[in-house]
C-alpha positions as CSV (number, residue, x, y, z in Angstrom):
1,X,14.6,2.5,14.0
2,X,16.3,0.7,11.0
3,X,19.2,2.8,11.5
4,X,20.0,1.7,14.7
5,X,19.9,-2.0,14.3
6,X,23.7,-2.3,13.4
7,X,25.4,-4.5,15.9
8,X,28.8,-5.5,15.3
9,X,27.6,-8.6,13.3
10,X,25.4,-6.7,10.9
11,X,27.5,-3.6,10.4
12,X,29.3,-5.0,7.5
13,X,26.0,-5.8,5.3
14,X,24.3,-2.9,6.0
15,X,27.6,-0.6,4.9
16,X,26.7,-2.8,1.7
17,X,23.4,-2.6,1.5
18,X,23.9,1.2,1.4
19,X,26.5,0.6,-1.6
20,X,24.3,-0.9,-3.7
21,X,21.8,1.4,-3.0
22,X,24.4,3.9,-4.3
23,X,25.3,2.0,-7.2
24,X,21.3,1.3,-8.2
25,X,20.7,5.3,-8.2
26,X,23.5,6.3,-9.8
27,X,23.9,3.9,-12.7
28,X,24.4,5.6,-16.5
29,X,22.3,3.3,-17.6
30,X,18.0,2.9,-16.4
31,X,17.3,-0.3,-13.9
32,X,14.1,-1.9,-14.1
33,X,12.6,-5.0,-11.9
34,X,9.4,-6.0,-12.7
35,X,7.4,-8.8,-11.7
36,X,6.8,-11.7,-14.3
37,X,4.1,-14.7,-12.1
38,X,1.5,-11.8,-10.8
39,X,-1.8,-10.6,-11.5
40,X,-0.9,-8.1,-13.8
41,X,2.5,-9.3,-15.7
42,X,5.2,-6.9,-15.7
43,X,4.4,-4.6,-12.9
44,X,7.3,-2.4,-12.3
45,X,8.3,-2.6,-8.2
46,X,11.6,-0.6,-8.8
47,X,12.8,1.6,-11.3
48,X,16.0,3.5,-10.8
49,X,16.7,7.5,-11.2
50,X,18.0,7.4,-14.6
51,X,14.9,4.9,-16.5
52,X,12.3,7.9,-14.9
53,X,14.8,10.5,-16.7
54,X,14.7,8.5,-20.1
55,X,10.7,8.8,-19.9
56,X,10.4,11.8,-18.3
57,X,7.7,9.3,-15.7
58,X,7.9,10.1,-11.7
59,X,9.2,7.0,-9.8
60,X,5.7,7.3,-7.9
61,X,4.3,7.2,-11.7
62,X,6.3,4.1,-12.7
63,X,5.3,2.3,-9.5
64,X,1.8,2.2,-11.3
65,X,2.3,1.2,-14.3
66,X,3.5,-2.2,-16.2
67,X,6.1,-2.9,-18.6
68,X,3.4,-3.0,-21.6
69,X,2.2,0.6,-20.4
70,X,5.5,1.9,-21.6
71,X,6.3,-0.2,-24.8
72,X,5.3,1.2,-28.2
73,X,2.7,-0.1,-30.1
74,X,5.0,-1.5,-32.4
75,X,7.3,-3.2,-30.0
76,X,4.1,-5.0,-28.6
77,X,3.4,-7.4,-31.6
78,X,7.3,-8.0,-31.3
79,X,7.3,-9.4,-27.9
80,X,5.8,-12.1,-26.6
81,X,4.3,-12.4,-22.7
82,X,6.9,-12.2,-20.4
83,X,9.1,-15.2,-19.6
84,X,8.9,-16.4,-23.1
85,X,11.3,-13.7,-24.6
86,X,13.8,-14.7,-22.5
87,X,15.7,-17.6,-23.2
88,X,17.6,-18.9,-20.3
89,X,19.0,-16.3,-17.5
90,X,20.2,-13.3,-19.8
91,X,19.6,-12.2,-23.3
92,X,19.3,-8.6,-24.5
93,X,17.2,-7.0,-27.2
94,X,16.1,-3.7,-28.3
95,X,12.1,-2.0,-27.9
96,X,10.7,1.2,-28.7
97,X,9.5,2.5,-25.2
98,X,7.0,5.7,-25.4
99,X,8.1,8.8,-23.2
100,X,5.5,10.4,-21.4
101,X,5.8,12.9,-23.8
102,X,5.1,10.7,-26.4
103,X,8.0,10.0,-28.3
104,X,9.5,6.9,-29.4
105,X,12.7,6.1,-27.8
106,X,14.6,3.2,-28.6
107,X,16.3,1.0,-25.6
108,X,18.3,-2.0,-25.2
109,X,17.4,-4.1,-23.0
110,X,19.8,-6.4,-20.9
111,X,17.6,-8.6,-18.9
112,X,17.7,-11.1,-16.0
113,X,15.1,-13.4,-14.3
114,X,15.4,-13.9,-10.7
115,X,13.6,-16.3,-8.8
116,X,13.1,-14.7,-5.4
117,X,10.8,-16.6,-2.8
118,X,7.6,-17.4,-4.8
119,X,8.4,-14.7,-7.1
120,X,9.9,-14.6,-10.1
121,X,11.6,-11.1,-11.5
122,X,12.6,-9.2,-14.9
123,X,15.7,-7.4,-14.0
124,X,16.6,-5.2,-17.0
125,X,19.5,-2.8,-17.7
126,X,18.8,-0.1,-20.1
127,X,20.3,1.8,-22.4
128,X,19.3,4.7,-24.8
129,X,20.6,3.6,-28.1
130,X,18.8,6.4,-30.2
131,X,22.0,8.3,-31.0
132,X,23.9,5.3,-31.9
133,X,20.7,4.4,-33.9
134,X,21.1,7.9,-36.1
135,X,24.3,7.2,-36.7
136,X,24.0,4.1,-38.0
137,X,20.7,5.4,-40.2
138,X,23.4,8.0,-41.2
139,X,26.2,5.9,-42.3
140,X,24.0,3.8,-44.3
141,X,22.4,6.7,-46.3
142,X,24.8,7.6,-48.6
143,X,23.2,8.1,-51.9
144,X,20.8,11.3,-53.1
145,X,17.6,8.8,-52.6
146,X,18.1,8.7,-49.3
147,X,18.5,12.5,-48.6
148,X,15.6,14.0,-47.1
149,X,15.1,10.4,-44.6
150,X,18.6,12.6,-43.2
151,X,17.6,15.8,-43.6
152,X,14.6,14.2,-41.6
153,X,16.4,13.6,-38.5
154,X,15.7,15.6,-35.4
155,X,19.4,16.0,-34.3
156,X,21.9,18.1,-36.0
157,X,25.0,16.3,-37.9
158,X,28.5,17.5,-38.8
159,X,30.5,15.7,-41.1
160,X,34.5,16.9,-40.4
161,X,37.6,15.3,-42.0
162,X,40.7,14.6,-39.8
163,X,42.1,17.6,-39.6
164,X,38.6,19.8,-38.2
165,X,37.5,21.1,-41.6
166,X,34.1,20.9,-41.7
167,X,32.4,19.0,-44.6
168,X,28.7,18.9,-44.5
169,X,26.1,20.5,-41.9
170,X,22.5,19.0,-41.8
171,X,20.9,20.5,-39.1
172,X,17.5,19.5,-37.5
173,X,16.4,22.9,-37.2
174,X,18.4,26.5,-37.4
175,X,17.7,26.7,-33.9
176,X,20.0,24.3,-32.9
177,X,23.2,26.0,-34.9
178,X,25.1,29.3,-34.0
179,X,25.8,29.8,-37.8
180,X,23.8,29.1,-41.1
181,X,24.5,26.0,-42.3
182,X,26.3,27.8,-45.4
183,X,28.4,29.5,-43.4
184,X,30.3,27.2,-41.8
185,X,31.2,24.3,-44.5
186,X,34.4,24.4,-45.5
187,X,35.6,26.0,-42.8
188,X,37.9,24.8,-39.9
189,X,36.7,24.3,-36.3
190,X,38.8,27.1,-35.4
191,X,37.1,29.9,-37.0
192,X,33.4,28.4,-35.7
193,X,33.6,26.8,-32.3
194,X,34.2,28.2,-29.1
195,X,37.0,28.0,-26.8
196,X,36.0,25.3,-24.9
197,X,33.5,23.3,-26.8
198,X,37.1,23.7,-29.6
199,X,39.0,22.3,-27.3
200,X,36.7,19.2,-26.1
201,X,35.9,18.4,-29.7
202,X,39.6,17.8,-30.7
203,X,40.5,15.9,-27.7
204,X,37.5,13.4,-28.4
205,X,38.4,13.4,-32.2
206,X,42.1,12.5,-31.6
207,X,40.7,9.6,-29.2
208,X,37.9,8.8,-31.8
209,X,40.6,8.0,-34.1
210,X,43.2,6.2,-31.9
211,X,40.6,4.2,-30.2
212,X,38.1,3.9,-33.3
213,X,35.0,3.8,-30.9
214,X,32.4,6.0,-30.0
215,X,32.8,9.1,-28.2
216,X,30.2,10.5,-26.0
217,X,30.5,14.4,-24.3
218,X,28.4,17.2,-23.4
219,X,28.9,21.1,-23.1
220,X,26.7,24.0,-22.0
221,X,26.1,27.2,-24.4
222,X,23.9,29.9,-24.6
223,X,21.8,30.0,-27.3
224,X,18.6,31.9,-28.3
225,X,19.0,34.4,-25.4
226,X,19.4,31.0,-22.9
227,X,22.1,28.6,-21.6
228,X,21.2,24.9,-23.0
229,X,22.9,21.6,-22.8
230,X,24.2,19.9,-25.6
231,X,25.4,16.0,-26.0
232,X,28.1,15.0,-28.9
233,X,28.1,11.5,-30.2
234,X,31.4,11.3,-32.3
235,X,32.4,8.6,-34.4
236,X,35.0,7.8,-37.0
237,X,32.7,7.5,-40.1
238,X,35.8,6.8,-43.0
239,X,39.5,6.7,-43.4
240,X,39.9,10.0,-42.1
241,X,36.6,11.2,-41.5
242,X,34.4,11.2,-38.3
243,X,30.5,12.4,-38.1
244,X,29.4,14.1,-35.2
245,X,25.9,14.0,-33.9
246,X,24.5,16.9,-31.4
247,X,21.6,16.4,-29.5
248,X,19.4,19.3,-27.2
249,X,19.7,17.7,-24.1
250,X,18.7,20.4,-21.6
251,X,15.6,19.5,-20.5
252,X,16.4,15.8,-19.9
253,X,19.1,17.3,-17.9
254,X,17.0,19.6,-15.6
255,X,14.5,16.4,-15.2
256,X,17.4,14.6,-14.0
257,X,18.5,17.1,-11.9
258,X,15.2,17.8,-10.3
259,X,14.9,13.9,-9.7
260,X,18.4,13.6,-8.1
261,X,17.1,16.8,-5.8
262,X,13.8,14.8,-5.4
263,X,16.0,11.2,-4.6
264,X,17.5,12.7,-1.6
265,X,15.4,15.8,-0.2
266,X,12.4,15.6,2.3
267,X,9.6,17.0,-0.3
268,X,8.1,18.6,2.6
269,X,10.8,20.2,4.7
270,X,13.2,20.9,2.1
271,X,16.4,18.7,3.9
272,X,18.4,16.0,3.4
273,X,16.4,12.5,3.4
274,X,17.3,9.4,5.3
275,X,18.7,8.3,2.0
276,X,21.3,11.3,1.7
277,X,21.9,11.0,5.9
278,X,22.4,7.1,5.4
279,X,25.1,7.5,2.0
280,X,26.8,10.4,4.7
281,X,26.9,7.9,7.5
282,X,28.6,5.3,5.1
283,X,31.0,7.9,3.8
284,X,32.5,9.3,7.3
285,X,32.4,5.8,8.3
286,X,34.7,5.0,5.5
287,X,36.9,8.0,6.1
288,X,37.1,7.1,10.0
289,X,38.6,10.5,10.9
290,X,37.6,11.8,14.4
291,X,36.0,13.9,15.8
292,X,32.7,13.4,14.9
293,X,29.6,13.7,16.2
294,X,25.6,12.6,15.9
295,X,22.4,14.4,16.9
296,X,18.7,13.5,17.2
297,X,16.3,15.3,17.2
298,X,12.6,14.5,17.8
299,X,9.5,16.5,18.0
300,X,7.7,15.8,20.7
301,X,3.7,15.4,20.4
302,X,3.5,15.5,16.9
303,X,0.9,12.8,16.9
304,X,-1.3,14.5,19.3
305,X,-1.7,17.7,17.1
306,X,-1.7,15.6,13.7
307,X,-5.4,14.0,15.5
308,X,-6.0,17.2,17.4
309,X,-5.4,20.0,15.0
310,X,-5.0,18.0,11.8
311,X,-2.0,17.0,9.3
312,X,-1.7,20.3,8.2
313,X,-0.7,21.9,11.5
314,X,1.6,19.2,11.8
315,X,3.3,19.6,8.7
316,X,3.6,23.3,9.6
317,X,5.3,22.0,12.6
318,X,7.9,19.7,10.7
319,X,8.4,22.8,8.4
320,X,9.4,25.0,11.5
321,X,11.6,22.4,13.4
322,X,13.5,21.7,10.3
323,X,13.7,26.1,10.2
324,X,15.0,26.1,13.4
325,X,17.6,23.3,13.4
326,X,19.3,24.4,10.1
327,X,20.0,27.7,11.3
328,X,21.3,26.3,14.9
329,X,23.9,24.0,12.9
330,X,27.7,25.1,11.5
331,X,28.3,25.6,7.9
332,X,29.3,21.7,6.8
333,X,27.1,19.9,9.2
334,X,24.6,17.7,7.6
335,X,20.8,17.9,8.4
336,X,18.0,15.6,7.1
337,X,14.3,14.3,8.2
338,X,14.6,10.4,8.8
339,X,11.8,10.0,10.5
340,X,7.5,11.2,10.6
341,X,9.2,13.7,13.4
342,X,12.8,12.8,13.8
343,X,15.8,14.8,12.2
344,X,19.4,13.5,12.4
345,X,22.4,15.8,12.5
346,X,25.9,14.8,11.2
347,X,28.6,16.5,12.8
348,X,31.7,15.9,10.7
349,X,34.8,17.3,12.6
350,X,32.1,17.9,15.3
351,X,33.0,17.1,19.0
352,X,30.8,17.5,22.3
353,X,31.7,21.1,23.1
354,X,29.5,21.5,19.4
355,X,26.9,19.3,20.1
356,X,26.5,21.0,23.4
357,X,26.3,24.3,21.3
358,X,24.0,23.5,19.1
359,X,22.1,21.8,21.5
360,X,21.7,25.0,23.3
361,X,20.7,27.2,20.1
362,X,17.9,24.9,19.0
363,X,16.5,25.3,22.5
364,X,16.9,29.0,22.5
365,X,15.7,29.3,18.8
366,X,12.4,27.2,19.9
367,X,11.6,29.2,23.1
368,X,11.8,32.8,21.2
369,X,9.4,30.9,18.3
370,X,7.0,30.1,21.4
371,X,7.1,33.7,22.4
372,X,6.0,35.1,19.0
373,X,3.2,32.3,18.3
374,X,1.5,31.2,21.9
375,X,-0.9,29.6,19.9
376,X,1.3,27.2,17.7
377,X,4.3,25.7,20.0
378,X,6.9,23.7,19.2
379,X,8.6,21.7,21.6
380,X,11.7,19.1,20.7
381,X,13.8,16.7,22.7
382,X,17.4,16.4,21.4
383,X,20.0,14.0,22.0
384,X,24.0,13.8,21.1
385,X,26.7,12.0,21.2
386,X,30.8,12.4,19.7
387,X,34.1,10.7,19.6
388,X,37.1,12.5,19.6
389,X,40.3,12.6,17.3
390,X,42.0,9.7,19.4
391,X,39.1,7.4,19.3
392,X,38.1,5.4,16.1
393,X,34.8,6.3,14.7
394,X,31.7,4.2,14.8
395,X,28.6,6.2,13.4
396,X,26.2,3.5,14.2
397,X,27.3,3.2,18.0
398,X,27.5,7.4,18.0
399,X,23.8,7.5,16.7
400,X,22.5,4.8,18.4
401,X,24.0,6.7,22.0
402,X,22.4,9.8,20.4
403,X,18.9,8.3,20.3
404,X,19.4,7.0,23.3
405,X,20.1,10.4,25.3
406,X,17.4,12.1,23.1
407,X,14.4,9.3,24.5
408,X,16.2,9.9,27.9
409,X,15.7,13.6,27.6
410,X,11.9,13.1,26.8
411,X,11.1,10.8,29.9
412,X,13.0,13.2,32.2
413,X,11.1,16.3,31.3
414,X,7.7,14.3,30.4
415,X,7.3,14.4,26.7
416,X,6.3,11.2,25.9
């Protein structure tokens, strides 16, 4: 096991290996790497959490695809094959990209070549400029020619002056106001916004206007018999004017909600992954407080019934072993699947005695689940391991003594 391999010399780069792993996940902005000297230029062989969100694309979907499969038509007879658009090690640039809902959504690009091995790689950053894009459009239409291309944005737009009167409404569709339009110019933000969303909107218009930059917030409001999301883009727009640009955002939200639940959940057993279990390990590392204990847990001739009764029993097997160890654990211990049949559990503020405890209910849980079902049994070595409140904490030594005991346990009762 990966997990294990952290002797004292290695510690240190695995802690930030896992950082960066944080970092890349996380990031506001999408991460892209694609490969520029293969077969296929551009195939994508990472994409981050947040570039799947912007295009509404699986990671598994991204894997497949190149960087051409996601550029508008437009944006194609812009670019030229990779390598050549890039001059030197950095530039950026903007592209339409094409959901995979089909819309057009412009990005700027920051991008990076790395020469890896034999390999050479387009690192991009980036960055959906489509409200700052409106607001530009916006401040440059000023004149009645150019009224309907506004009145032909999708996103609704408030003009207010300084002091929260509100000067001009064009909104993208009444759906997206809680008043007509004509009820609402001319009056103050008091007598039209709620509480909270009054209370956000003059704190980012005072800093709007003190910092002359580009405010960005969201709030949640129910609207048409449903709670949605809503981002603000606020801008000073003239001496003592600032327009305000409100975007529907609440499915791009539950996409990137169901993707962070996707980034660190076993799909099939519902728990933590080894991604969530390793980020915990690196956290109560960093916190160092004892106790804390480690438990592995390992399933013990899953193979045979995978080629004996198929992948399906198997599966139903995982399902029930997860089952049975989440409900043997304490409220605030941590469970996930980090293996084809291994589970880890993290016992912050966890010592022997409730190792030993939850040791004993797993066992119990699994011997009444043999009772009811003869003909599907489930059998699991376990192994633990803890450091108390005087000793300092080493969660790769505790796990690595925890998968130790747990291999011992299987050789001593024959379940290899």
């Amino acid at each position: 096991m990966s997990l294990l391999n952290s002797s004292p010399t290695t510690r240190e780069m695995a802690l930030y290996k896992d950082l960066y792993k944080t970092i890349f996940e996380y990031s506001n902005d999408g991460i892209l790497v694609c490969l520029l000297n293969d077969a296929v230029p551009g195939m994508y062989i990472e994409v981050n959490a947040k570039m799947c969100c912007m295009l509404g694309y699986t990671k598994a979907e991204m894997l497949k695809m190149a960087f051409y499969d996601v550029v508008s038509e437009d944006a194609l007879q812009k670019i030229a094959p990779f390598g050549t658009t890039i001059n030197g090690r950095q530039t950026c640039f903007t592209l339409n990209f094409k959901t995979k809902g089909g819309q057009i959504l412009p990005l700027e690009i920051t991008a990076h070549i790395l020469a890896v091995s034999s390999q050479q790689l387009l690192v991009g950053f980036a960055r959906d400029i489509s409200c700052r894009k409106a607001a530009e459009s916006a401040d440059q239409l000023g004149g009645m020619d150019n009224q309907a291309l506004i009145e032909a944005l999708p996103d609704t737009m408030f003009r207010l002056s300084q002091d929260g009167i509100i000067l001009e409404v064009r909104a993208g569709s009444d759906e997206n106001v809680l008043k007509p339009t004509g009820e609402v110019v001319g009056k103050h933000i008091n007598e039209v916004l709620p509480r909270r969303i009054l209370e956000l909107t003059r704190y980012y218009m005072e800093r709007a206007f003190r910092t002359k930059s580009l405010q960005t917030y969201d709030y949640e409001l129910p609207l048409g018999g449903c709670s949605r999301v809503w981002e603000v883009r606020l801008g000073v727009s003239g001496p003592a004017e600032v327009l305000a640009i409100v975007r529907d955002i609440t499915e791009s939200k539950e996409r990137e909600k169901r993707l962070k639940y996707l980034s660190l959940h076993d799909s099939l057993t519902g728990i933590y992954n080894r991604t969530y279990i390793e980020q915990e390990m690196f956290r109560i590392q960093q916190e160092g407080k004892g106790p804390v204990g480690v438990m592995m847990c390992d399933i013990d001739r899953l193979k045979l019934v995978n080629d004996t009764l198929g992948h399906s029993s198997g599966d139903n097997l995982l399902v029930v072993a997860a089952n049975i160890i989440k409900k043997a654990v304490r409220k605030g211990d941590i469970v996930g699947r980090i293996g084809g049949d291994e589970f880890a559990i993290l016992l912050p503020r966890g010592d022997l005695a409730a190792a030993q405890s939850i040791y004993r209910r797993i066992q119990e849980a699994a011997a009444r689940h043999n009772d009811r079902n003869p003909e599907f049994t489930i059998s699991m070595s376990v192994g633990y391991a803890a450091c108390s409140c005087s000793e300092s904490v080493c969660i790769a030594d505790l796990l690595r003594a925890a998968d130790f005991n747990m291999y011992q346990e299987k050789m001593l009762r024959g379940r290899m």
